[in-house]
Structures are given as structure tokens and as C-alpha cells.
C-alpha positions, -999 to +999 in steps of 0.1 A: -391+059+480-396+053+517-370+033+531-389+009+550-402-011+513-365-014+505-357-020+470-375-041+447-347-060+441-347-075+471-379-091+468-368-124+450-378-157+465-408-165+486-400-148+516-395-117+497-426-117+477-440-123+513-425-090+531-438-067+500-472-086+503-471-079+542-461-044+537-490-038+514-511-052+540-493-025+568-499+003+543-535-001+537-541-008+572-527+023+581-546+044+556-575+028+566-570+040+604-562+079+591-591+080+571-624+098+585-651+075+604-678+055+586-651+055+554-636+026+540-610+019+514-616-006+486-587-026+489-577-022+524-581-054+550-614-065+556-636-094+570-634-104+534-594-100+526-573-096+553-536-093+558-534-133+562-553-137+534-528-118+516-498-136+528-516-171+521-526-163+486-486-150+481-474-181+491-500-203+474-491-185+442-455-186+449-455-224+453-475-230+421-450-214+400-426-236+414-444-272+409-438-285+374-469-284+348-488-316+358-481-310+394-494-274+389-523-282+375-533-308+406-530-283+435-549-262+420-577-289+416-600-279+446-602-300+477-623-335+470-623-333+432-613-361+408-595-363+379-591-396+352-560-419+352-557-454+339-561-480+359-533-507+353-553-533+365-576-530+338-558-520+310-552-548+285-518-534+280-505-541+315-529-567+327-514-599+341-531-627+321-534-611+287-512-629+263-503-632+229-527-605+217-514-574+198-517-541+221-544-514+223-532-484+209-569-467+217-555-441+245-531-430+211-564-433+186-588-417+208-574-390+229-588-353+216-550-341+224-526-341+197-499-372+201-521-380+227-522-374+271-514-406+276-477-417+284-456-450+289-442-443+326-411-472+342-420-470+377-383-475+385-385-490+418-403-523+403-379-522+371-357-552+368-328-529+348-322-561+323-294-566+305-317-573+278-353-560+282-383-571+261-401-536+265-368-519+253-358-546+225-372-566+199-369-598+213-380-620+184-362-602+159-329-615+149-296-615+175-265-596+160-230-600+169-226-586+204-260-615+214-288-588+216-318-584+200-314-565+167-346-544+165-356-519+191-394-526+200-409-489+199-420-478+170-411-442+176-374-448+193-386-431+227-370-457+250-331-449+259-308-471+271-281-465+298-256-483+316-258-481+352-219-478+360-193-491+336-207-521+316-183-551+308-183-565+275-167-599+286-196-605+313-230-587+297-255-610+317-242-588+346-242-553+337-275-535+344-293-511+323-320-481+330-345-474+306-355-437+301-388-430+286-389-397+266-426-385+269-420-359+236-419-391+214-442-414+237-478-413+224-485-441+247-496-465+216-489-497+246-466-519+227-440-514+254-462-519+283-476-551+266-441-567+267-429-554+301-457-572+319-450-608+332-437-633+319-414-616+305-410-586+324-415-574+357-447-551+351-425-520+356-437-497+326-475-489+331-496-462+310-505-428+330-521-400+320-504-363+321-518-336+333-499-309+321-512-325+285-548-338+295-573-309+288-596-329+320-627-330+299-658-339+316-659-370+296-629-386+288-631-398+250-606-426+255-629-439+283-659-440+263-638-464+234-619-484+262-638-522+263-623-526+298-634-497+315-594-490+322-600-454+324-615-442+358-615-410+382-597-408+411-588-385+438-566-351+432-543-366+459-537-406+442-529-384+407-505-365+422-488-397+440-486-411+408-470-387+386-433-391+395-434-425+380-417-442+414-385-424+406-360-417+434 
């Protein structure tokens, strides 16, 4: 092997994917200069490909492989497209007014993916971190001996509950909790974003769609069966603001 490619070893990481790529480039163009006039070869630089379009498509790739699934499949969404997410504002789940009614489990019913695209997300910088929280608990069921709820309000246990630094049993009003959603139980049924909004809560846990689980069809089946129109299309570049679910 000639010594100037090195070993391929050495070629982990971006900026060695990006030297092969470039010395790729060097080799064809220099085969292409030593071959007779009028003669071109296939894959050698060209108005169509040339060595920068190597390098960006290297990179490009490179980067993708890096971004996690939902992420993954955004940026490769081509410039100006759309893609549908729930609008909060709409959905009966987390809209401010809506009281006293059971919640709409139709993103969980009506989704053509299995357990469903939709997920509960707690947008962390809104959330309250409540001692006791009534997206978390239970809060009409009855209290047991330590004064908290005794029932946990998700149906399929996907809501965790931490102590942020060491929690003191003598003072419980003032330790603080964070609430983890695990999206491999979530199937977005609602209930938790229902009691999260005000009054009681602070509005923190909202429904958003996933897009390493949404199969983007043309016509979203839980937007044809939502009576509030909550499911809408938005820009590549909102979705992808969205997705981290306002987590430092």
C-alpha cells in the first residue's frame, strides 16, 4: 500500500473519514490528468461531483450518524418541508380552560404505529419539581402514612420519580422532585398532561410527536380523528427545536 493513504486504522472520526474521502478525490484527479485527451473516467471529479462535493457529502453523512434517531430523521428532511407535531394549544389534553373532563387518548387509539408516535414530554424548564405532583400522583386517591397520595396516576408506571439532592423526611414540603418520562412505556394516552396543566400544575408535560417513531405519512390518521384540529404541520426547523423537551 502506498504510504501516503496511511493505514485504515487511522481513519476514525470525521476528520479522518474526510482525508480518505480527499485522497480519493487526489487519486482520481490524477488519473484523470494521465489519461489520453477527449477520455474521461466515470467516477473521477466533474462539473457534476467534484472533490467538494465529496468532502461535503462525507461530512453530511458523518454528522447524521451521529444525531440521535428523531434528530436524524429531521436533517435529512429537505430544506422548506414540514412535518406534523401537536399543537399544545389545541389539544384538549393541555389546553388551559378544559376542566373536569376525562382525557383524549385518540393520539394512543388512532396512530397507525404500534404503542403509538406520540409521547408525554416535561419540558423541564417550565416544571414546578413538586413535592407532590398531580401528573406524577394520584391526587384523589387516598393519602398513606408518609402524607402522599397513594396511587400513581399513569396507568402504565412510565413516570419516575427522583429527588433532586438529598430529600428530608422531617421537612417534605421542601424537598424538590424531577419527573422522568420513559417514552418505552409512554403511549401518550394524555392522562398526565390533563392533570399537569393549570390549576394544578404548571403546564410543564405537553404531548409531542417522535420522529424516530412517526412513519410521516402524508396524512396523519390521528389528525383526521382529532375534533380540535391539534395536529398540524410545521417547519423541519420548529420540530427539531422541539425535540429535546426543554432539557438542559
Amino acid at each position: 500500500m502506498d504510504s501516503s493513504w496511511g493505514r485504515p486504522s487511522a481513519c476514525g472520526g470525521l476528520s479522518g473519514r474526510l482525508a480518505l474521502v480527499e485522497q480519493v478525490a487526489n487519486l482520481q484527479a490524477d488519473c484523470q490528468s494521465a489519461a489520453p485527451r477527449g477520455f474521461r473516467l466515470s467516477n473521477a471529479p466533474s462539473e457534476r461531483y467534484t472533490r467538494r462535493d465529496l468532502l461535503h457529502k462525507a461530512a453530511r453523512g458523518t454528522v447524521l450518524a451521529t444525531l440521535g434517531g428523531g434528530a436524524a430523521f429531521l436533517v435529512q428532511k429537505a430544506h422548506g418541508q414540514v412535518v406534523w407535531q401537536v399543537d399544545a394549544t389545541r389539544c384538549l389534553n393541555s389546553r388551559l380552560g378544559v376542566v373536569g373532563v376525562e382525557a383524549c387518548k385518540l393520539c394512543t387509539t388512532e396512530c397507525v404505529v404500534a404503542l403509538s408516535a406520540v409521547r408525554a414530554v416535561n419540558e423541564y424548564s417550565r416544571c414546578g419539581r413538586c413535592n407532590i405532583c398531580p401528573a406524577y400522583f394520584n391526587i384523589t386517591s387516598a393519602v398513606d402514612e408518609r402524607g402522599l397520595p397513594s396511587e400513581k396516576l399513569c396507568p402504565r408506571d412510565a413516570i419516575t420519580r427522583k429527588p433532586i439532592g438529598k430529600a428530608d423526611p422531617e421537612d417534605p414540603a421542601n424537598n424538590f422532585y424531577e419527573y422522568l418520562i420513559d417514552e418505552e412505556k409512554c403511549d401518550g394516552c394524555g392522562k398526565c398532561v390533563m392533570q399537569c396543566k393549570e390549576p394544578l400544575g404548571l403546564g410543564s408535560i405537553v404531548l409531542r410527536i417522535r420522529y424516530n417513531r412517526c412513519v410521516d405519512c402524508n396524512r396523519c390518521a390521528i389528525s383526521r380523528a382529532c375534533p380540535k384540529d391539534a395536529l398540524i404541520q410545521v417547519p423541519v426547523e420548529q420540530a427539531l427545536r422541539s425535540q429535546d423537551g426543554g432539557r438542559a
